[in-house]
Every structure is written in C-alpha cells, then in structure tokens.
matplotlib code that plots the C-alpha trace (Angstrom):
import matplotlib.pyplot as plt

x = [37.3, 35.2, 34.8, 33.3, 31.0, 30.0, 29.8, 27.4, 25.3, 24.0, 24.0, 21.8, 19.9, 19.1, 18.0, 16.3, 12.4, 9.6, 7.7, 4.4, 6.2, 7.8, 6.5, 6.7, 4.8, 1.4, -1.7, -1.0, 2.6, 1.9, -0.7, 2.0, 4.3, 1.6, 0.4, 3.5, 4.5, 6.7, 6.8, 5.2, 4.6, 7.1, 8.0, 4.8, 5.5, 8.7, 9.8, 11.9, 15.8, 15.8, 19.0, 18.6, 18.8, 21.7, 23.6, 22.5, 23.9, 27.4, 27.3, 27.1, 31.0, 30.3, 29.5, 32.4, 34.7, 33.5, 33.9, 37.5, 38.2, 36.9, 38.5, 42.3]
y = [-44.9, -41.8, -41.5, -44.8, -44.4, -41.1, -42.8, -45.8, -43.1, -41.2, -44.4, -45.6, -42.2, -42.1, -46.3, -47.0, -45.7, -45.9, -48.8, -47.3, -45.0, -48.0, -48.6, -52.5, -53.1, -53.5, -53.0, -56.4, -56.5, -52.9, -54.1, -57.4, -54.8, -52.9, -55.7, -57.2, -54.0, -52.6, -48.5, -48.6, -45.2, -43.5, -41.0, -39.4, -38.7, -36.3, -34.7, -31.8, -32.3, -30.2, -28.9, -30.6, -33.7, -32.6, -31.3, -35.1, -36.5, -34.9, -34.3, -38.7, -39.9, -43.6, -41.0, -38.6, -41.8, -42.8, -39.7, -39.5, -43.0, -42.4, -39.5, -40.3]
z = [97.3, 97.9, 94.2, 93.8, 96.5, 94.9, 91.5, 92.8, 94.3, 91.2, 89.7, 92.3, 92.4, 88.8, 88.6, 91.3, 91.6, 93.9, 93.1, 92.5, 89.6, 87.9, 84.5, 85.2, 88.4, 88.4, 91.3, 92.6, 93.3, 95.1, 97.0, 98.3, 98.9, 101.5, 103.1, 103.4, 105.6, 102.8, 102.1, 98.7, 97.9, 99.8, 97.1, 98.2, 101.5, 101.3, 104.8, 105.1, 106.3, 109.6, 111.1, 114.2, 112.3, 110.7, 113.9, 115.7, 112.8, 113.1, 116.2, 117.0, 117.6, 115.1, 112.5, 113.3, 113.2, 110.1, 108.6, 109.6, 108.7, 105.3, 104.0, 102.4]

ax = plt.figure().add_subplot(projection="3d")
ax.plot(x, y, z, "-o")
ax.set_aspect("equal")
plt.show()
C-alpha cells in the first residue's frame, strides 16, 4: 500500500503544474482562475517548512493514528 501511495506521488509530482507554467492555458483561463478565488500562481509564492510545523504536525494524535494505522 505504502508503495502505491509513494508511486502515485512522484507521479503526481512530476504531471501536475501550476497553471500559470502550463504550456496549454492561456491569460483568460488564468485570469477565471483568480477571479474565481482560485491560487493561480502559487508556484510563485514558496514558504519555507518550519520545524514548529513539523513538531504540530507529529505531535497531533489523528496524524499519529494514521501513521500507525498505515504502516504494515
């Protein structure tokens, strides 16, 4: 299972783009993408992972579970 999930990730990783870098959309489906509230250019805008996020993350008991509950 884990290896599947890992497989549909680089997949994933390596298909999908930001819309504004995709060599088939044009101005005007950007711009419906804005104005409909829609994160067009998000690629742009690339925050740093802190450790504090990290330690919330792993330190939230849902996430713990699934963690456990995942692993064979």
């Amino acid at each position: 299972m884990i290896i599947f999930l890992d497989n549909c990730t680089t997949i994933w990783f390596k298909l999908v783009r930001d819309p504004s870098d995709h060599p088939r959309v044009n101005q005007a489906e950007i711009d419906y993408i804005k104005d409909g509230g829609g994160f067009a250019d998000i690629g742009e805008k690339k925050t740093k992972v802190k450790w504090a996020h990290i330690r919330l993350l792993l330190t939230n008991r849902q996430m713990i579970e699934f963690i456990l509950v995942s692993t064979p």
